[in-house]
VOLUM-303100 format. One record per atom (N, C-alpha, C, O): residue in three letters; atom name; x, y negated, z negated. Coordinates in Angstrom, 2 decimals. Each point is the difference from the previous one (the first is absolute). Layout:
BEGIN
ALA;CA;X;Y;Z
...
This chain:
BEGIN
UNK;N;-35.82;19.44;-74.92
UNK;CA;0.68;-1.12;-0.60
UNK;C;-0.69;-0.37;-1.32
UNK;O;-1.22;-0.09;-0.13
UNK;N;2.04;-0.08;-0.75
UNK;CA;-0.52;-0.81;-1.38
UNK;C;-1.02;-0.93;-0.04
UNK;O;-1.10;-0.05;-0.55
UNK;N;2.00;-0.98;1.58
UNK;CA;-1.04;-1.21;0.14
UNK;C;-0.39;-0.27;1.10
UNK;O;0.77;-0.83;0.48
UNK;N;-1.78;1.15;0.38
UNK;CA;-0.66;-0.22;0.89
UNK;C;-0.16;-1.57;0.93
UNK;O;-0.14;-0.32;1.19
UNK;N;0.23;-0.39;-2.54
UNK;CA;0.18;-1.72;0.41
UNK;C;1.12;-0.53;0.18
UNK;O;0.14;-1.19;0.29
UNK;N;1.02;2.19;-0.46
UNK;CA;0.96;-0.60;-0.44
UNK;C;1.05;0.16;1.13
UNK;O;-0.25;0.74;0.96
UNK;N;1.62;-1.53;-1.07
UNK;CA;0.67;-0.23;1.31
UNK;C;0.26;1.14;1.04
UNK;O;0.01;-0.05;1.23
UNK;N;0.19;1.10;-2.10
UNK;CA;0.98;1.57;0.89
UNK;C;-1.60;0.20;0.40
UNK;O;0.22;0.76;0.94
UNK;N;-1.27;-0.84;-0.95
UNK;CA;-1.45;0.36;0.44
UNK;C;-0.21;-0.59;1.29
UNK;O;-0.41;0.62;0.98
UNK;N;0.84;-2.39;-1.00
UNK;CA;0.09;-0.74;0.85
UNK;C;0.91;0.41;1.42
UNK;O;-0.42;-0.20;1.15
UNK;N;1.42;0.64;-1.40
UNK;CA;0.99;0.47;0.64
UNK;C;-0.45;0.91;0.88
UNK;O;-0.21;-0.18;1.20
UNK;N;0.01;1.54;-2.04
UNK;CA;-0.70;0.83;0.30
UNK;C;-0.66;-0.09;1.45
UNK;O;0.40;0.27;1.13
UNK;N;-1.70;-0.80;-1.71
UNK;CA;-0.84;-0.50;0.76
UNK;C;-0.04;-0.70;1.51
UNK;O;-0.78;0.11;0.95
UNK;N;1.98;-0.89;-1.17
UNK;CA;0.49;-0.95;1.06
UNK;C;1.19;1.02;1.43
UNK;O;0.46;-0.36;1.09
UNK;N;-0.39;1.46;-1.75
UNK;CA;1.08;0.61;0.20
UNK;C;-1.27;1.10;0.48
UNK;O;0.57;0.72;0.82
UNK;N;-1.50;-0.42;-0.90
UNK;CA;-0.66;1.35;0.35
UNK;C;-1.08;-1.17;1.36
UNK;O;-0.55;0.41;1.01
UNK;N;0.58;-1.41;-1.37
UNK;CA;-0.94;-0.63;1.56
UNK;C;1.42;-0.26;0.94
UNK;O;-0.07;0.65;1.05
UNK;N;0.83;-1.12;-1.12
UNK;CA;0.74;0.26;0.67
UNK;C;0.65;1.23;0.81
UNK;O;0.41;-0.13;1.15
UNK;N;-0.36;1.13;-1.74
UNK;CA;-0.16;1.62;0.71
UNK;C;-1.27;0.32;0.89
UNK;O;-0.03;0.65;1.04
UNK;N;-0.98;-1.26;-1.71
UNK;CA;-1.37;0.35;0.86
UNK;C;-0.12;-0.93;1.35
UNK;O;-0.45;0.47;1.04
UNK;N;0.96;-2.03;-1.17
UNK;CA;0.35;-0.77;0.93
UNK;C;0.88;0.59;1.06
UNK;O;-0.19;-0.40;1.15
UNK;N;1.09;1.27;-1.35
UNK;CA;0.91;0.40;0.97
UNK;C;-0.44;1.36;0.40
UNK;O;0.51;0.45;1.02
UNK;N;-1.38;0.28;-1.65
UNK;CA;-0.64;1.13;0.69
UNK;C;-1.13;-0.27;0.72
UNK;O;-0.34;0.66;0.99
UNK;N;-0.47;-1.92;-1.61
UNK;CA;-0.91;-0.32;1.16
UNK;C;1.05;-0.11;1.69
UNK;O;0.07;0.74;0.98
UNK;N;0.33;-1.55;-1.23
UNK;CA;1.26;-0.90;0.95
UNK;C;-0.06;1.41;1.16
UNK;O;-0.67;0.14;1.03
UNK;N;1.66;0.77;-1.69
UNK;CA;0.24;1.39;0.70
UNK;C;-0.82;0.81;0.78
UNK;O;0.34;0.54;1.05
UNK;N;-1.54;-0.47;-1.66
UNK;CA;-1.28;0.33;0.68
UNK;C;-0.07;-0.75;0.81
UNK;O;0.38;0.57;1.02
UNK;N;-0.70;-1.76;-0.74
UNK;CA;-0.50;-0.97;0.98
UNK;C;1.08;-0.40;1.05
UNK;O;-0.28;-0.63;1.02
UNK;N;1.50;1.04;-1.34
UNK;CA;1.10;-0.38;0.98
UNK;C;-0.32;1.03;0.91
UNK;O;-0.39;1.08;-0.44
UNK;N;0.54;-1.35;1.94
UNK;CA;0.36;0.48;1.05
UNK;C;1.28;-0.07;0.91
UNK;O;0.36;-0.91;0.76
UNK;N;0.30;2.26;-1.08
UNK;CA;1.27;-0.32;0.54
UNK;C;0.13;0.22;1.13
UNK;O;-0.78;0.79;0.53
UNK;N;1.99;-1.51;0.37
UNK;CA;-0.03;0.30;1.33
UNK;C;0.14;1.63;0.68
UNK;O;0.34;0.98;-0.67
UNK;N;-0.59;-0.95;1.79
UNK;CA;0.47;1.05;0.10
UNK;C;0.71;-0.13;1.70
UNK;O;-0.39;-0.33;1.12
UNK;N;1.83;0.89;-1.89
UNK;CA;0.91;0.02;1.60
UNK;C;0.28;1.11;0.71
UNK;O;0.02;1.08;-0.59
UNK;N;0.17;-1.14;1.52
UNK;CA;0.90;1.03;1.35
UNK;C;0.41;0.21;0.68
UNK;O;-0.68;-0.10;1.02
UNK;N;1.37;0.33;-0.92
UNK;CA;1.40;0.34;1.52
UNK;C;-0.44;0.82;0.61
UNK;O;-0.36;1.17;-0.17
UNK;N;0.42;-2.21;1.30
UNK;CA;-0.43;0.51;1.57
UNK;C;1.18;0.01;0.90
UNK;O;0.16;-0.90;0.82
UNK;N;0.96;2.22;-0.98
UNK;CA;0.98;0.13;0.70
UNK;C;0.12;-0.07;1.48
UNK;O;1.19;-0.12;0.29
UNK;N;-1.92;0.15;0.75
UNK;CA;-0.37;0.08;0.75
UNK;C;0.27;-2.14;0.48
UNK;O;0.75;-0.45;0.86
UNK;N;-1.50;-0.21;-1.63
UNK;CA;0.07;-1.12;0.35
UNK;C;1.53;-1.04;-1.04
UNK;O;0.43;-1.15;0.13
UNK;N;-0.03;2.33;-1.09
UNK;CA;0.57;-0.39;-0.74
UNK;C;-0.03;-1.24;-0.77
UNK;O;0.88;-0.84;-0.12
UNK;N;-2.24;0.88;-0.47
UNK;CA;-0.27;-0.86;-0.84
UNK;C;-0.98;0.35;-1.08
UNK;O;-0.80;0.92;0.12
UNK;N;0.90;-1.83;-1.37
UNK;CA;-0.59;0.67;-0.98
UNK;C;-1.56;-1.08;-0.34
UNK;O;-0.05;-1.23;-0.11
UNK;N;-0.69;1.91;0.04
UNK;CA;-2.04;-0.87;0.00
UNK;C;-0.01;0.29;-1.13
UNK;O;0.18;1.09;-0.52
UNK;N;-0.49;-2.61;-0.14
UNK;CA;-1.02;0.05;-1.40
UNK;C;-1.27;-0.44;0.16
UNK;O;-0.48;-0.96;0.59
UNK;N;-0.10;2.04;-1.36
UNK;CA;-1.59;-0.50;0.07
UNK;C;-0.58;-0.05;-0.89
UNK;O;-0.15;0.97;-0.74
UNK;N;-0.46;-2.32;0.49
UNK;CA;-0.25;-0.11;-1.35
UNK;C;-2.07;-0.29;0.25
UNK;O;-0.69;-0.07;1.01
UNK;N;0.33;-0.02;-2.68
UNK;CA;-1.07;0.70;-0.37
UNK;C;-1.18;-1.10;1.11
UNK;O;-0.97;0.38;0.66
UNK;N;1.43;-1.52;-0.77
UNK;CA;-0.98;-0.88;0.92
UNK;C;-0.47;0.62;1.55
UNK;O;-1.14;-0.15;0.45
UNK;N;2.23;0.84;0.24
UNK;CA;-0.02;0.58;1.18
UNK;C;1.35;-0.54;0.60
UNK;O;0.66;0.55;0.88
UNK;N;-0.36;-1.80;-1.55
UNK;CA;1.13;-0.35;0.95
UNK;C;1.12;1.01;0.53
UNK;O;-0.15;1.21;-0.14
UNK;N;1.03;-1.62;0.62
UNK;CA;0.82;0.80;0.65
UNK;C;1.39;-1.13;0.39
UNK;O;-0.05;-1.00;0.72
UNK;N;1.31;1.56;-1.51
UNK;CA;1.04;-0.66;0.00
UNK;C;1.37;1.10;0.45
UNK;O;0.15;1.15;-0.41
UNK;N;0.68;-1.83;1.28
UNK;CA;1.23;0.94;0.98
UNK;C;1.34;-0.42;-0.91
UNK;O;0.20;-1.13;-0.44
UNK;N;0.75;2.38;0.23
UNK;CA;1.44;-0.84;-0.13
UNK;C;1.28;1.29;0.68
UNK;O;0.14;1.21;-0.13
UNK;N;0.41;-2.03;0.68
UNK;CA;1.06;1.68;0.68
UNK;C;0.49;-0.07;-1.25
UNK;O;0.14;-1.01;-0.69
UNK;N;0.26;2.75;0.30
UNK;CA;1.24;0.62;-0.95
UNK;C;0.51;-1.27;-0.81
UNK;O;-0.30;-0.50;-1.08
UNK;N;1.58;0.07;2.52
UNK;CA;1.16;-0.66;-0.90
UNK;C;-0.66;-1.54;-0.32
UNK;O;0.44;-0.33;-1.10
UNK;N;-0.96;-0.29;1.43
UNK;CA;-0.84;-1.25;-0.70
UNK;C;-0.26;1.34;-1.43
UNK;O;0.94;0.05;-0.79
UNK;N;-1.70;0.57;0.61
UNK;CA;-0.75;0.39;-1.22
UNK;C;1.06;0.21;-0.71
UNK;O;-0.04;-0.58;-1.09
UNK;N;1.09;1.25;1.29
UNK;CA;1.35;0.41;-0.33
UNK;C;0.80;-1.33;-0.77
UNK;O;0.34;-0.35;-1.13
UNK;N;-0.30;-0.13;2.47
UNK;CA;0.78;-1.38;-1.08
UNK;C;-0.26;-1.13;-0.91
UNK;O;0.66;-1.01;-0.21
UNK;N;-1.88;1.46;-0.32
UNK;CA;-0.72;-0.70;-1.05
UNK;C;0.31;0.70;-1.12
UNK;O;-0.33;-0.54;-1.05
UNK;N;1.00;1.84;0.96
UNK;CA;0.46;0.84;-1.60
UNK;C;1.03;-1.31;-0.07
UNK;O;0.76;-0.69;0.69
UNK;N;-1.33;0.86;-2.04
UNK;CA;1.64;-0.46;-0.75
UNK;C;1.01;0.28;-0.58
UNK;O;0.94;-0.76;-0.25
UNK;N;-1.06;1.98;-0.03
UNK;CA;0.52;1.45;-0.40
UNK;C;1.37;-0.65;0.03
UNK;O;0.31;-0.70;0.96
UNK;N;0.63;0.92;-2.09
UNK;CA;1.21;0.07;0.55
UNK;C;1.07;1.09;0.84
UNK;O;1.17;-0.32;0.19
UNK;N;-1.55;1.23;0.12
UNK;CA;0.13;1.09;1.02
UNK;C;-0.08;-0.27;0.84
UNK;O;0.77;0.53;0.80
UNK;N;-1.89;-1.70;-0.21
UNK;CA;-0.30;0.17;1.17
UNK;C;0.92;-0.79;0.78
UNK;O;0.63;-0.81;-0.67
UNK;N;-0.44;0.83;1.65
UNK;CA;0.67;-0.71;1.16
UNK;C;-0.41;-0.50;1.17
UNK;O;0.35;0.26;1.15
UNK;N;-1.51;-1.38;-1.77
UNK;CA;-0.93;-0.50;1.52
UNK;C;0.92;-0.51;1.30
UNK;O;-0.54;-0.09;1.10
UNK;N;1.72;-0.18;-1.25
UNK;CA;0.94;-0.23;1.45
UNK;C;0.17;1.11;0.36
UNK;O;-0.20;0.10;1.21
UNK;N;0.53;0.92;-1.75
UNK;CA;0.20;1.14;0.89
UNK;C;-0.74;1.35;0.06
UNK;O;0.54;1.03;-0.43
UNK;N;-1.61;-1.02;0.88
UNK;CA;-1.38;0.97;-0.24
UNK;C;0.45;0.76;1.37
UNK;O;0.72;-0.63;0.78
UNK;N;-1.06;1.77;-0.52
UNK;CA;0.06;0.98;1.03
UNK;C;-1.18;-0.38;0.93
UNK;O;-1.12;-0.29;-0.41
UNK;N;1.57;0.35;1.93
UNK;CA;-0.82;-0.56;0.94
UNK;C;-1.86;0.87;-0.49
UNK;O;-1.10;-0.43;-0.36
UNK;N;1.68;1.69;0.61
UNK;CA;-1.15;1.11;-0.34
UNK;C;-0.42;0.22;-1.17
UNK;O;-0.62;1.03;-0.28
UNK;N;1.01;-2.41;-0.99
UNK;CA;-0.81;0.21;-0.88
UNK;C;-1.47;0.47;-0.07
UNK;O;-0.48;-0.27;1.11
UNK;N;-0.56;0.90;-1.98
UNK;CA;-1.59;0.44;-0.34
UNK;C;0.07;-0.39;-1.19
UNK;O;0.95;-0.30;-0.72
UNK;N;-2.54;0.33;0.51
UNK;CA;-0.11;0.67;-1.30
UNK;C;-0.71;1.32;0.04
UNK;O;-0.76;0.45;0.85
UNK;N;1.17;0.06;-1.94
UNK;CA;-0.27;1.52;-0.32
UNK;C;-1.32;0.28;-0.88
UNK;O;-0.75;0.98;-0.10
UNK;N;0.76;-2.08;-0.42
UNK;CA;-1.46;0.17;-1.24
UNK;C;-0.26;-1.05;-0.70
UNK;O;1.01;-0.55;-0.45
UNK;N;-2.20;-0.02;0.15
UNK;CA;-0.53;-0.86;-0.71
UNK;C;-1.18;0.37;-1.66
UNK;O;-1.10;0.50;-0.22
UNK;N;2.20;-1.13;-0.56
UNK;CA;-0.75;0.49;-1.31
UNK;C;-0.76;-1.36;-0.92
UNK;O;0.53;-0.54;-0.97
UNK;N;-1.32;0.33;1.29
UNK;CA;-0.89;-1.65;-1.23
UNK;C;0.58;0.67;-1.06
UNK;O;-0.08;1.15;-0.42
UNK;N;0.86;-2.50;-0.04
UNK;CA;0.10;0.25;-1.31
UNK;C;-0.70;-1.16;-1.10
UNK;O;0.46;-1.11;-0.28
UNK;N;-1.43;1.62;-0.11
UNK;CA;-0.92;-0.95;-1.24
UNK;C;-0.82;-0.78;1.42
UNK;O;-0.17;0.60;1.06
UNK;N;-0.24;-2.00;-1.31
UNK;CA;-0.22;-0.70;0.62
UNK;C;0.41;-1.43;0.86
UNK;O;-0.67;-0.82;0.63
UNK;N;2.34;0.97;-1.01
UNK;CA;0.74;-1.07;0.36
UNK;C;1.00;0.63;1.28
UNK;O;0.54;-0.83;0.73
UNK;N;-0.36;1.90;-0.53
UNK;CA;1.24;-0.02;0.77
UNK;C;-0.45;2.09;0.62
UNK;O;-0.83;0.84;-0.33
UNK;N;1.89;-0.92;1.22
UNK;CA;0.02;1.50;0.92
UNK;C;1.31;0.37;-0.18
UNK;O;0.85;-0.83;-0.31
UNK;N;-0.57;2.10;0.48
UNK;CA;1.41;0.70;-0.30
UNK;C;-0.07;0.37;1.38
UNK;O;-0.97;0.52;0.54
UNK;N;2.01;-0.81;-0.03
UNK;CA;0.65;0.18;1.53
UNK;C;0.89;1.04;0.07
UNK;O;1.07;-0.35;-0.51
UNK;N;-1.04;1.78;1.03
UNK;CA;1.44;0.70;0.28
UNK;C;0.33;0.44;1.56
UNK;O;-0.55;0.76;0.78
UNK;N;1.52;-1.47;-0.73
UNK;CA;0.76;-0.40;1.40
UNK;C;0.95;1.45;0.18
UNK;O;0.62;0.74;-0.77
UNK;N;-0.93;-0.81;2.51
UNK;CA;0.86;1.22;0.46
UNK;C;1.20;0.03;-0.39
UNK;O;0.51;1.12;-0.01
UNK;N;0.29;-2.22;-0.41
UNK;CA;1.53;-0.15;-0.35
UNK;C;0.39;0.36;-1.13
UNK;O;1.20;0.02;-0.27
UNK;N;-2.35;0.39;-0.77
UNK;CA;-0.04;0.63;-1.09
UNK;C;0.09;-1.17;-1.17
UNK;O;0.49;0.30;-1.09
UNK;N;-1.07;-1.92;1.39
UNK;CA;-0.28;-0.38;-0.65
UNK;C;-1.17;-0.75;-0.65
UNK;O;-0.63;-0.87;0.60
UNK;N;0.41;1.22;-1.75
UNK;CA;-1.73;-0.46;-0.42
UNK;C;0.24;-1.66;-0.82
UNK;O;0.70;-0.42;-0.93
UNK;N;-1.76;-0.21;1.94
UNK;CA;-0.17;-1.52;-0.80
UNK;C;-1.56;0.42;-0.53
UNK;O;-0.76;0.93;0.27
UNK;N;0.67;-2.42;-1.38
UNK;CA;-1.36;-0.16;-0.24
UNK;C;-0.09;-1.52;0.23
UNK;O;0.79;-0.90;-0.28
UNK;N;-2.28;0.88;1.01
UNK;CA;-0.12;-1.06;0.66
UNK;C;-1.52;-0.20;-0.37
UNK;O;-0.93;0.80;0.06
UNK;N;0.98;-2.62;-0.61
UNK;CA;-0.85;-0.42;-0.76
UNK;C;-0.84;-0.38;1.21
UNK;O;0.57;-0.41;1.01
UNK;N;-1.80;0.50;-1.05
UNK;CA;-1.16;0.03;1.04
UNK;C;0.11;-1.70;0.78
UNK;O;-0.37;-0.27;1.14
UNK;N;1.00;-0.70;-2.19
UNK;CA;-0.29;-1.50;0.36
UNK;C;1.25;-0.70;0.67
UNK;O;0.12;-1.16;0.41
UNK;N;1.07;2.54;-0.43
UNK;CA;0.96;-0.38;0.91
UNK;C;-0.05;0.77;1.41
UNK;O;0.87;-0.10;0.86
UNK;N;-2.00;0.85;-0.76
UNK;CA;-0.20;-0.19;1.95
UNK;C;-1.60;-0.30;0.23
UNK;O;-0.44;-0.20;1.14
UNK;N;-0.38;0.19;-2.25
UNK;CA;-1.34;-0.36;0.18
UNK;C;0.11;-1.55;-0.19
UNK;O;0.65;-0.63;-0.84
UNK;N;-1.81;0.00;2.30
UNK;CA;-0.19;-1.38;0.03
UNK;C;-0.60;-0.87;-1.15
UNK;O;0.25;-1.11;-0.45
UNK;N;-1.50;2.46;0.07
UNK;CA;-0.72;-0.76;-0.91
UNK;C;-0.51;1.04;-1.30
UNK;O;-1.06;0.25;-0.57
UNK;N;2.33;0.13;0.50
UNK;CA;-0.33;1.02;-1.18
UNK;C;0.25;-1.32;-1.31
UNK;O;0.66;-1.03;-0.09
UNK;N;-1.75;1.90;-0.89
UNK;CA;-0.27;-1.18;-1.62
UNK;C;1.76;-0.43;-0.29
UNK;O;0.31;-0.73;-0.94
């Protein structure tokens, strides 16, 4: 930059701690981690404290908001098929019915930030 003191420097500046603020962030986040236990048909999150939190399928299911989705009429034998973190706010869900929600961690976590 030309001017070092000067506003676009300021900017700059304000704009490069802010990137480092959110890569600290990333590092230090611990994301949950879930799984389907078909057998009991229900899905365990376990998050970094040790806790341990339960939700069947269609509860987890009918929290998408997806407009696709159709939380009144979900298939008895709904699953899920796979769980993907995406960033640090939310999980990508793909359901045996062949449809994928993303689901923000603080709409089935009690005490997620």
């Amino acid at each position: 930059l030309a001017d070092p003191d000067g506003q676009a420097a300021k900017i700059y500046s304000e704009i490069a701690a802010a990137v480092d603020a959110e890569v600290r962030a990333l590092k230090e986040t611990q994301k949950p981690a879930l799984l389907y236990v078909s057998e009991e048909n229900t899905v365990y999150v376990g998050l970094a404290n040790g806790e341990q939190q339960k939700i069947s399928p269609i509860e987890l299911r009918r929290l998408c908001r997806s407009p696709s989705n159709n939380p009144d009429n979900l298939p008895a034998d709904l699953k899920p098929l796979d769980f993907v973190p995406m960033g640090n706010y939310a999980v990508s869900v793909r359901w045996s019915d062949g449809h994928q929600s993303l689901l923000p961690y603080r709409s089935f976590l009690s005490n997620w930030p």
